[in-house]
C-alpha positions as CSV (number, residue, x, y, z in Angstrom):
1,X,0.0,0.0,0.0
2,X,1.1,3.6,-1.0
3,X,0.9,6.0,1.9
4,X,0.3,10.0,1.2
5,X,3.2,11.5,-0.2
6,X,2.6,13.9,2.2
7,X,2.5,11.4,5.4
8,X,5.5,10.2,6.5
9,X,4.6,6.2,8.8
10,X,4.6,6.2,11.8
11,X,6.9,3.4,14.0
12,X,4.1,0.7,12.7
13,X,4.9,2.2,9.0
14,X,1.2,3.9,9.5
15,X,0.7,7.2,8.2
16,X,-0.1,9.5,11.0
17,X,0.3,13.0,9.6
18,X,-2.1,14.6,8.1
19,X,-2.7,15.3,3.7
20,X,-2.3,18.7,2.5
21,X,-5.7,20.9,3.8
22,X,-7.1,23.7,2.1
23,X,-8.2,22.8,-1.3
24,X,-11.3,23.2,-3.2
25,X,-14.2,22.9,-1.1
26,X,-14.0,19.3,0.5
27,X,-13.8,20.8,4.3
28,X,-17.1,22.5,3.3
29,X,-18.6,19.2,2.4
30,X,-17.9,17.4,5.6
31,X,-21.6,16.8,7.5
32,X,-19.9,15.3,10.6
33,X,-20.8,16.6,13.7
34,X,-19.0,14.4,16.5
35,X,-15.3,14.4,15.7
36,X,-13.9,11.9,13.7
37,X,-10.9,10.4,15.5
38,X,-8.6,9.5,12.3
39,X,-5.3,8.6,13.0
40,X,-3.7,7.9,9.6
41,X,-5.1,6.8,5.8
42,X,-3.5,5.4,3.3
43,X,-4.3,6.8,-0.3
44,X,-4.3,4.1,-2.8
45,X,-4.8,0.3,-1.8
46,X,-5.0,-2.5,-4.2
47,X,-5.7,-5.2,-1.0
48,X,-7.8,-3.5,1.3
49,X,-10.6,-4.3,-0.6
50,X,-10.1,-6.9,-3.3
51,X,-10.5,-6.1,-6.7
52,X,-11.1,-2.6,-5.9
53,X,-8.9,0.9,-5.8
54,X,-9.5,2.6,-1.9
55,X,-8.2,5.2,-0.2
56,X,-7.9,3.8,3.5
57,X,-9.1,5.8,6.7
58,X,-7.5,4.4,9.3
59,X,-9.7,5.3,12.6
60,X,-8.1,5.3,16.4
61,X,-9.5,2.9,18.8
62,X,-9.9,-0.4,19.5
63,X,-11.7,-2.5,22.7
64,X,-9.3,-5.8,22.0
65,X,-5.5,-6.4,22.4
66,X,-5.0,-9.2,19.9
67,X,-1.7,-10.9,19.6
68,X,-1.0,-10.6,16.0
69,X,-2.1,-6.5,15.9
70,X,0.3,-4.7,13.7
71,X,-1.2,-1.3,14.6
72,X,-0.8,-1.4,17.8
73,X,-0.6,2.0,17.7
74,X,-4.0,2.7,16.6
75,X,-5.5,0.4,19.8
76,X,-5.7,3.6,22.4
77,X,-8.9,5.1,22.6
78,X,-8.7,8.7,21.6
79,X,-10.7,10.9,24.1
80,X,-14.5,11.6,23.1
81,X,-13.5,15.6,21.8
82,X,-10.5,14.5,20.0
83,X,-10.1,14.5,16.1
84,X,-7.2,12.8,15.9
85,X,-3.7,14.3,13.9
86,X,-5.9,14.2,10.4
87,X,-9.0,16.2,10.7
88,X,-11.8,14.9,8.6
89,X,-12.9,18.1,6.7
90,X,-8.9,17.4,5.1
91,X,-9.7,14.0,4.2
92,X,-12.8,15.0,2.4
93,X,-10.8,17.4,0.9
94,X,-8.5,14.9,-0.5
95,X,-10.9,12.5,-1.7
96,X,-12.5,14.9,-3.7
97,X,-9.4,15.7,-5.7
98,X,-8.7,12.1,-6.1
99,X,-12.3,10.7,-6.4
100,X,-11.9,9.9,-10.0
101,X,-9.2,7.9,-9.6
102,X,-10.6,5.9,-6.9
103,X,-13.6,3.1,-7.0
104,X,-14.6,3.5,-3.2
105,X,-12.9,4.4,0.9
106,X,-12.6,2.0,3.5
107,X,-13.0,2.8,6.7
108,X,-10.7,0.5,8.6
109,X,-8.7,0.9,12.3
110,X,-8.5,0.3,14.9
111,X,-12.5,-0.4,15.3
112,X,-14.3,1.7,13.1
113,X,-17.4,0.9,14.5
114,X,-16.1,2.6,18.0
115,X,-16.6,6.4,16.6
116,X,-19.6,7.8,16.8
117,X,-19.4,10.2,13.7
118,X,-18.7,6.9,11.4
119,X,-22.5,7.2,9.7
120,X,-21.7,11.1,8.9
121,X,-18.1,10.3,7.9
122,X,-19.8,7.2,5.3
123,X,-22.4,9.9,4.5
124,X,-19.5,12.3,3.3
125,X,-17.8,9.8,1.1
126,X,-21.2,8.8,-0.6
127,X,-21.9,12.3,-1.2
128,X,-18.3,12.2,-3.4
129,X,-19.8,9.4,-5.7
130,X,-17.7,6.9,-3.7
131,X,-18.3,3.2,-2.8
132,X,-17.8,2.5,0.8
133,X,-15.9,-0.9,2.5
134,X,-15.6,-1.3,6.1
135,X,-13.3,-3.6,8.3
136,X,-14.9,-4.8,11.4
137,X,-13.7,-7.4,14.1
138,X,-17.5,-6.9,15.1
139,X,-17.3,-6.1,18.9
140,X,-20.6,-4.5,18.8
141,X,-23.1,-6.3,16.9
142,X,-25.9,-3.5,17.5
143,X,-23.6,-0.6,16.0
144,X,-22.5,-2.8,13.2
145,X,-26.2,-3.3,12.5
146,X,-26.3,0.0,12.3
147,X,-24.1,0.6,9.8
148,X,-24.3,-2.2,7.7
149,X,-27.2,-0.1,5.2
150,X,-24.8,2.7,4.6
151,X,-22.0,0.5,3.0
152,X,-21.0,-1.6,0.1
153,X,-19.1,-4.0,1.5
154,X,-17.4,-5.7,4.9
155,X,-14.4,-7.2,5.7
156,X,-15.2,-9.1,9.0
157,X,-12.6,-10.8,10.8
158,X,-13.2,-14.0,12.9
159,X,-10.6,-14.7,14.7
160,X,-11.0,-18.3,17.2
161,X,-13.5,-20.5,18.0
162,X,-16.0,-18.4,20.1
163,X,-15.4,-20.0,23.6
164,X,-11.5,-19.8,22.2
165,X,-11.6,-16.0,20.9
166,X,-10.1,-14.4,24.8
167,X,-6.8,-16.5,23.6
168,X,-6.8,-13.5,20.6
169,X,-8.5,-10.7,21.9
170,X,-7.1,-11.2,25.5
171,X,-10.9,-9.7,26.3
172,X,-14.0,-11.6,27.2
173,X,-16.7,-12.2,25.8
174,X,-15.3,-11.2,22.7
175,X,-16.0,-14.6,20.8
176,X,-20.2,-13.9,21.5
177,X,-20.0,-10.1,20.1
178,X,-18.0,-11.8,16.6
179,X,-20.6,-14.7,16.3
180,X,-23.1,-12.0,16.4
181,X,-21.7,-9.6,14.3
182,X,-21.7,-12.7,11.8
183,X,-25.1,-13.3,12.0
184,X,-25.8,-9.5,11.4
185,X,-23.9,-9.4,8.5
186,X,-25.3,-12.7,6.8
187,X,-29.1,-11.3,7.1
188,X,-28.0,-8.0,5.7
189,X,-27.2,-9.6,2.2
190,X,-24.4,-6.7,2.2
191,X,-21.6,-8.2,0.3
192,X,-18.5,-9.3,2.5
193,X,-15.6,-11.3,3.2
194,X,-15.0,-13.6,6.4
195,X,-11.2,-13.1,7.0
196,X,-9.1,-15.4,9.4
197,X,-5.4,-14.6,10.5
198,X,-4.0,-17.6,11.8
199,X,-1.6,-17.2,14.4
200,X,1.0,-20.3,15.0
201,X,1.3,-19.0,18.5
202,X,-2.0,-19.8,19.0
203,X,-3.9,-21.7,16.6
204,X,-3.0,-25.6,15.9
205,X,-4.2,-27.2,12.8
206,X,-7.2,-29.0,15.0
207,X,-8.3,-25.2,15.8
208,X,-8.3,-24.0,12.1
209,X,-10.0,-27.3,10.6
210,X,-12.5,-26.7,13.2
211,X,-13.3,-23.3,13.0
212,X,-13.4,-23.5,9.2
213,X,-16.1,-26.0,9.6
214,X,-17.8,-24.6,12.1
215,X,-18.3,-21.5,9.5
216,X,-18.9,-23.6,6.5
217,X,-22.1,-24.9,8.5
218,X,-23.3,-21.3,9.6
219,X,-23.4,-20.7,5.9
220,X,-20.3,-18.4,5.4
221,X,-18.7,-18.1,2.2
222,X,-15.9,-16.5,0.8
223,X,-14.0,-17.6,4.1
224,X,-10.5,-16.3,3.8
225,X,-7.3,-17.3,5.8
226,X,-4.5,-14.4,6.7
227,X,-0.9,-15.0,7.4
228,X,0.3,-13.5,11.0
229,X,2.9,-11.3,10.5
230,X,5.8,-9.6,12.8
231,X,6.2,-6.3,11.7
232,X,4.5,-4.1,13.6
233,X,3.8,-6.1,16.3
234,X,4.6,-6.1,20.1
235,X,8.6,-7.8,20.4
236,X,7.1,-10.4,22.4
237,X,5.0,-11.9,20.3
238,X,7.8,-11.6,17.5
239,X,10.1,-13.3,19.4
240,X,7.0,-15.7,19.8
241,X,6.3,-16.2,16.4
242,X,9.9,-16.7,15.3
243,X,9.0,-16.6,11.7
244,X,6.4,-19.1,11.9
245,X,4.1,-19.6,9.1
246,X,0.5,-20.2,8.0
247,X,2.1,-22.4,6.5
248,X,3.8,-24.4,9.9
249,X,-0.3,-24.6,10.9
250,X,-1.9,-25.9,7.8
251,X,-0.8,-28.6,5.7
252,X,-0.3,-27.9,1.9
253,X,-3.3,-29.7,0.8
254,X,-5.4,-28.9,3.9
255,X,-8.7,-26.5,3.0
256,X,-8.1,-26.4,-0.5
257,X,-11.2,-24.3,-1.4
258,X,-10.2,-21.2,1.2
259,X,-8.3,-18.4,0.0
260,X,-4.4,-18.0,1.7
261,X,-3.4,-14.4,1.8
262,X,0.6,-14.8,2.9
């Protein structure tokens, strides 16, 4: 992913400076009224929503720890008056000037679905012409409902077994909000993706082959499994992983109709 010219990464290789403010009349456009805690965004991504060319926002805030997080950085809840270091009207801004060289944004984090001024901030974007994605680990199944009219398209990660998913999140009951935010998503009939980052530090093969089958029979679909990867990531749990693979989980042939994004 290509990050603003103008935003230099952060130590996670984030953005977290802010795109050039001031032109044509995108901070005029933006209807949000809460502020819009944005910590970083990323202006052209060919992976954050497949088969598609986003802009990124990246939103602060997230209610889970998980092991594999590689913006950790973006986990601290910013305080309820805060806008972040991008201010949304400058977003706006930018994806106005760039609108016709993008398909859509995605709103991804952190947990979007923590800020308040996320409908306003989707509202914005359609306004532009602009398809909308979302990433969600769906801790709040009621706010994700929500949402779920005002987008295209979701990216839900499910991350354990429910009665395993504290192992991940390090929070509980984080497995029952993610089953739920499933079942949200399925009777929506928006379009999504079910995405799974298998971590070697805690996932055995028995706990993949079981979860995948546990989704196949709840009727999901486009089921995708994620590598775990170190950069970015707390040095313990890199040390932990010590280049461990998706690949040291699964066998070669195992779940040959899933998806493996290394």
């Amino acid at each position: 992913m290509t990050a603003l010219a103008s935003t230099p990464p952060g130590p996670s290789g984030r953005p977290t400076a802010s795109p050039t403010a001031g032109h044509g009349t995108g901070s005029d456009r933006s209807r949000t009224l809460a502020p819009l805690a944005v910590a970083g965004m990323t202006s052209l991504s060919t992976v954050d929503w497949p088969g598609r060319l986003v802009a990124t926002v990246l939103l602060q805030g997230c209610p889970w720890r998980c092991t594999y997080c590689h913006s950790r950085d973006l986990a601290p809840v910013a305080p309820a008056d805060s806008e972040g270091p991008i201010a949304w009207p400058d977003v706006v801004a930018f994806l106005e000037r760039q609108r016709d060289r993008l398909d859509g944004v995605v709103f991804s984090g952190g947990e979007p679905t923590l800020q308040a001024a996320l409908p306003a901030a989707i509202a914005d974007v359609r306004e532009l012409g602009l398809a909308v994605g979302l990433h969600t680990a769906g801790p709040w199944p009621v706010r994700l409902e929500h949402v779920l009219p005002l987008v295209d398209w979701v990216g839900l990660d499910i991350k354990h077994l429910p009665e395993d998913y504290e192992l991940v999140t390090g929070a509980r009951p984080s497995g029952d909000a993610a089953y739920r935010s499933l079942a949200v998503l399925q009777r929506s009939g928006v379009d999504h993706e079910v995405r799974t980052t298998v971590d070697p530090t805690v996932h055995s093969r028995g706990d993949v082959l079981e979860l995948c089958g546990r989704l196949a029979a709840l009727g999901v679909r486009g089921h995708v499994l994620q590598e775990a990867h170190p950069l970015g990531t707390d040095a313990g749990y890199a040390a932990a992983l010590a280049g461990m693979r998706l690949s040291d989980v699964l066998h070669d042939d195992d779940l040959p109709q899933l998806e493996r994004r290394t």
